[in-house]
C-alpha positions in Angstrom: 15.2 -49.1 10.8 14.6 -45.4 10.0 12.5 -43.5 12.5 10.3 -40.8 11.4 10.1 -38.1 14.5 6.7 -37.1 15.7 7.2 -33.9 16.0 7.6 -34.1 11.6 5.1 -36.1 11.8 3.1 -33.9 13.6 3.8 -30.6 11.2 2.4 -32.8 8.3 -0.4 -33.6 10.1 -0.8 -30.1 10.8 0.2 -28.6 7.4 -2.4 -31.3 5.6 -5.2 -30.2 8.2 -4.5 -26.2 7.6 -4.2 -27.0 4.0 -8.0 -28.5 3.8 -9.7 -26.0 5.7 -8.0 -23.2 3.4 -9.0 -24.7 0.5 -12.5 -23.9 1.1 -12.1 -20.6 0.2 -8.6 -20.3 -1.8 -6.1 -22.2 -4.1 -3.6 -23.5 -2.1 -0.1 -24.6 -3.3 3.0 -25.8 -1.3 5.6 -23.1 -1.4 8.9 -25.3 -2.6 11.6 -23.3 -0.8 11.7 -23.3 3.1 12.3 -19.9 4.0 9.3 -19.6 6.9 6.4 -19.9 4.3 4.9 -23.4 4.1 1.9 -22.1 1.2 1.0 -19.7 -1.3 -2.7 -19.3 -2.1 -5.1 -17.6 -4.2 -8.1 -16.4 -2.6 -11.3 -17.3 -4.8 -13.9 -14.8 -5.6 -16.5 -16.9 -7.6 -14.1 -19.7 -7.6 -11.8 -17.7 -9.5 -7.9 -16.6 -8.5 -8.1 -13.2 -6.7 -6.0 -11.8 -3.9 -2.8 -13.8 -3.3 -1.1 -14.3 0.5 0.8 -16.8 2.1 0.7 -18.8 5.3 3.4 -20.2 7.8 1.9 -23.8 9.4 2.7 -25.2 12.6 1.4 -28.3 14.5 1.4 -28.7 18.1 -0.1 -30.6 20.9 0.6 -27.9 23.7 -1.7 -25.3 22.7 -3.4 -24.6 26.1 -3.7 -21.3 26.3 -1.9 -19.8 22.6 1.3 -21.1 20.8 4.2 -19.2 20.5 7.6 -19.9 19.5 11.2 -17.6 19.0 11.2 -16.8 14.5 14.5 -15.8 12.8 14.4 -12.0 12.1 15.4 -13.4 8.8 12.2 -15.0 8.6 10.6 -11.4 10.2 12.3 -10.1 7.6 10.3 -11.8 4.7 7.3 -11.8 6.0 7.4 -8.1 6.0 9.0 -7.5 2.8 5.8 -9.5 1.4 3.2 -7.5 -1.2 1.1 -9.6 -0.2 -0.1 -10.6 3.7 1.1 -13.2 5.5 -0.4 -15.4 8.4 0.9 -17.8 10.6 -1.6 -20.7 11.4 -1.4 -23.4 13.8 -3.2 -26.9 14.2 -4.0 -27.5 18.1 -4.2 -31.2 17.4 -5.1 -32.7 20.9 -8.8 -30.1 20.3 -8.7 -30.7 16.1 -8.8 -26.6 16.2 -6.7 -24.2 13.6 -5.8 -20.6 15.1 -4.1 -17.8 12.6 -3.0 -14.5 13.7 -2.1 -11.9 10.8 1.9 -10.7 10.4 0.8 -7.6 9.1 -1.1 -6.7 12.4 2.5 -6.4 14.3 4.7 -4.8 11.8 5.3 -1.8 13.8 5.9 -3.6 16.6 7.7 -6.6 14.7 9.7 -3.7 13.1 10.7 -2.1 16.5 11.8 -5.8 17.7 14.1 -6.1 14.8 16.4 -3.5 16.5 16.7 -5.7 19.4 20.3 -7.5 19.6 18.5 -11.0 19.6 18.4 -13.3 16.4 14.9 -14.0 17.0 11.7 -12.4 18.2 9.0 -13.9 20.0 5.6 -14.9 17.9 2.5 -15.7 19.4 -1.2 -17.1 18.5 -3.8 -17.0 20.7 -7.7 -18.7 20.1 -8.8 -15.0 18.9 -9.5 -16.4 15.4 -10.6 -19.7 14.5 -9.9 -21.2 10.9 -12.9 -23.1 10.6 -13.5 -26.5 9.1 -15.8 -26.1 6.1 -17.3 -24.3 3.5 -18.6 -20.7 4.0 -17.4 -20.5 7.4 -14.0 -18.0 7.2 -16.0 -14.9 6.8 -13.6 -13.2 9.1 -10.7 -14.7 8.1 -11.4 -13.4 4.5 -12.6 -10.0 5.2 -9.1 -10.0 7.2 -7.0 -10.9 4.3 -9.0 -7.9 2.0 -8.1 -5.7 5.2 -4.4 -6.2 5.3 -3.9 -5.2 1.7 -5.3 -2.3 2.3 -2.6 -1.8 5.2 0.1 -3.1 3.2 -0.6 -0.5 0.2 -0.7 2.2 3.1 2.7 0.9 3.7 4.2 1.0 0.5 2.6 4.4 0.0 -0.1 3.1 -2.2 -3.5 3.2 -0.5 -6.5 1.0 -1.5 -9.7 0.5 -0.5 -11.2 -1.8 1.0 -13.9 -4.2 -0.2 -15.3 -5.5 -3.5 -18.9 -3.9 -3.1 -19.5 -0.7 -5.5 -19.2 1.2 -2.1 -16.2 0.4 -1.1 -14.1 1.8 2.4 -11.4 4.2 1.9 -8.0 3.4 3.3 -6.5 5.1 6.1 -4.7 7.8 7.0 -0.5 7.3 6.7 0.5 5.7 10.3 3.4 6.9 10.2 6.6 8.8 8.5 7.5 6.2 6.6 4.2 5.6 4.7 3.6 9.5 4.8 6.8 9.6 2.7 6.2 7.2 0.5 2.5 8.3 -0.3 3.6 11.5 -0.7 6.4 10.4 -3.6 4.0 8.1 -5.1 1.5 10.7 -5.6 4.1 13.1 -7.5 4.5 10.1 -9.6 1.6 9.2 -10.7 0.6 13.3 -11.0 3.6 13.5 -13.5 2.5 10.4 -15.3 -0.9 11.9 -16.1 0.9 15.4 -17.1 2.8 13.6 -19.7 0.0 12.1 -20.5 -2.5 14.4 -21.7 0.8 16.7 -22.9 1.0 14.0 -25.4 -2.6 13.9 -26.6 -2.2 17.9 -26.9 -5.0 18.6 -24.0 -3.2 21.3 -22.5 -5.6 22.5 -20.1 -6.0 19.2 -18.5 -2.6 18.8 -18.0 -2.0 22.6 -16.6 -4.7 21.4 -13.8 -2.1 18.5 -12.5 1.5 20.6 -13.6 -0.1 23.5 -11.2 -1.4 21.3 -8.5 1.7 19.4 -8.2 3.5 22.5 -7.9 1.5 23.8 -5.2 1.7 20.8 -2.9 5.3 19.9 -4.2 7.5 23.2 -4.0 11.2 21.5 -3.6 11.5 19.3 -7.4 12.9 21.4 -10.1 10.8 19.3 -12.8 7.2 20.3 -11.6 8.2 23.8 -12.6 9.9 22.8 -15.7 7.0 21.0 -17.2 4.7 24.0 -16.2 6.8 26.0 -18.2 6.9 23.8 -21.2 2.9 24.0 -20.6 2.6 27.3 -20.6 4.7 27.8 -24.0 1.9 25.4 -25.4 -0.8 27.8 -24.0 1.5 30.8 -25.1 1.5 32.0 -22.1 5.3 33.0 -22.1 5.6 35.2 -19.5 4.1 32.5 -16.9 6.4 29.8 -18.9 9.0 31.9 -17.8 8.4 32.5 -13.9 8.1 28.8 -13.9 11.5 28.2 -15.5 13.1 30.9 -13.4 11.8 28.8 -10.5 13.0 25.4 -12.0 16.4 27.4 -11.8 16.1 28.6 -8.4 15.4 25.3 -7.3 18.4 23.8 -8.7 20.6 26.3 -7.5 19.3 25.5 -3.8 20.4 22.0 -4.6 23.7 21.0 -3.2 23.4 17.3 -3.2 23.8 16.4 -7.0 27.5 16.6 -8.9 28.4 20.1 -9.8 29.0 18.9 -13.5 25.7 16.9 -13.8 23.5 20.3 -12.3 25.9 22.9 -14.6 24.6 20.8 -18.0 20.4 20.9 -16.1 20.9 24.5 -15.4 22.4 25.4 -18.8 19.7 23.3 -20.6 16.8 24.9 -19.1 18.3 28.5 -19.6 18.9 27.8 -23.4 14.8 26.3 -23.6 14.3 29.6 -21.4 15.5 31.5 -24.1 14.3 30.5 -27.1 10.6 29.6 -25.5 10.1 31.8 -23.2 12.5 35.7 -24.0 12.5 38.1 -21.7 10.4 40.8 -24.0 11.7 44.8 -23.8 8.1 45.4 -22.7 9.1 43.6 -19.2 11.2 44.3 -16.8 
């Protein structure tokens, strides 16, 4: 005879009583693979598929006062690499009681741990936040999951706001180097994406407004000064086309990290467009 452990028993108990209670609010669905994420759901705004996240379950009947339980930094590791938050949830079956505690509230500290020569890190849950049994009951836990995008675009260096109300909250400051960074790229990004943007529809002065902001803030890329310059031929402005492709030049010559070859052929294309463009006229000097 085949004997089915309780403890399995008791994570299927624990998954199906975790899975009800979400689907109050969100579309829940069994994530196939078994890499530390038991389900992948949809949260529902008027019972349509909105903001994705995913949830770890656990069943226990040793709750007392919080769960916890050593996590493969492998498992760290996906959590974290997630777009989308993450929560690990467990079912105190001896009270019938479901306790989740958001992932993305620890990365920095989840991220310092990973340095540590263990294979696992510690993860706790305490009775902070109650999954609740029914249907408009999870306020918090949904205004939570609308929070922690808004951290994780921080993260990534794209900030959101926060809330589906006309009024919404802006994110956040960067917390850190990291995000600073990557905010800081993304923003030169999208800045260039709207210069070749309205360079293509031939609205010039629009796209002077972004070339000479992203200038300003941006001093160190050779390209914000080389698409001012093409701007300013445009706007015939050729002696300010040609400060800005002198400065393209400068930039590149500061530049010691790309191949010599590669930055000769840059250089020499941007003095030939120099020339024809943007000629040094006998009236200057």
């Amino acid at each position: 005879m085949v004997n089915v452990d309780w403890n399995q028993r008791l994570g299927v108990i624990g998954e199906s009583e975790i899975q009800k209670r979400l689907s109050y609010f969100s579309n829940v669905g069994k994530y196939e693979i078994d890499v530390g994420i038991d389900f992948v759901c949809d949260l529902l705004d008027n019972s349509s598929p909105a903001e994705p996240f995913y949830v770890q379950a656990k069943g226990t009947q040793h709750f007392d006062n919080g769960w916890g339980a050593s996590v493969k930094k492998s498992t760290i590791f996906l959590w974290l690499s997630r777009m989308s938050p993450v929560y690990l949830i467990v079912y105190d079956e001896i009270e019938k009681e479901c306790y989740w505690n958001s992932i993305e509230d620890r990365r920095y500290e989840l991220i310092e741990k990973m340095d540590s020569p263990n294979d696992t890190i510690y993860i706790s849950v305490d009775r902070s936040h109650v999954l609740e049994d029914g249907k408009d009951m999870n306020d918090e836990f949904i205004n939570k999951i609308r929070i922690d995008y808004s951290s994780i675009g921080l993260w990534y260096g794209r900030p959101i706001p926060i809330g589906r109300e006309y009024v919404k909250l802006m994110p956040g400051p960067p917390r850190s180097k990291v995000e600073l960074i990557r905010t800081r790229s993304n923003l030169r990004m999208n800045v260039s994406s709207l210069i070749q943007h309205y360079m293509r529809i031939e609205e010039l002065p629009q796209a002077l407004v972004y070339a000479d902001f992203l200038s300003k803030i941006d001093i160190s890329h050779y390209d914000h000064f080389f698409m001012l310059g093409r701007i300013y031929v445009k706007l015939g402005r050729k002696k300010d086309a040609r400060k800005s492709y002198e400065e393209a030049l400068n930039i590149c010559e500061r530049d010691k990290k790309w191949p010599k070859e590669d930055m000769d052929k840059l250089k020499e294309m941007i003095r030939k467009e120099m020339e024809i463009y943007a000629p040094l006229n006998e009236n200057e000097t």
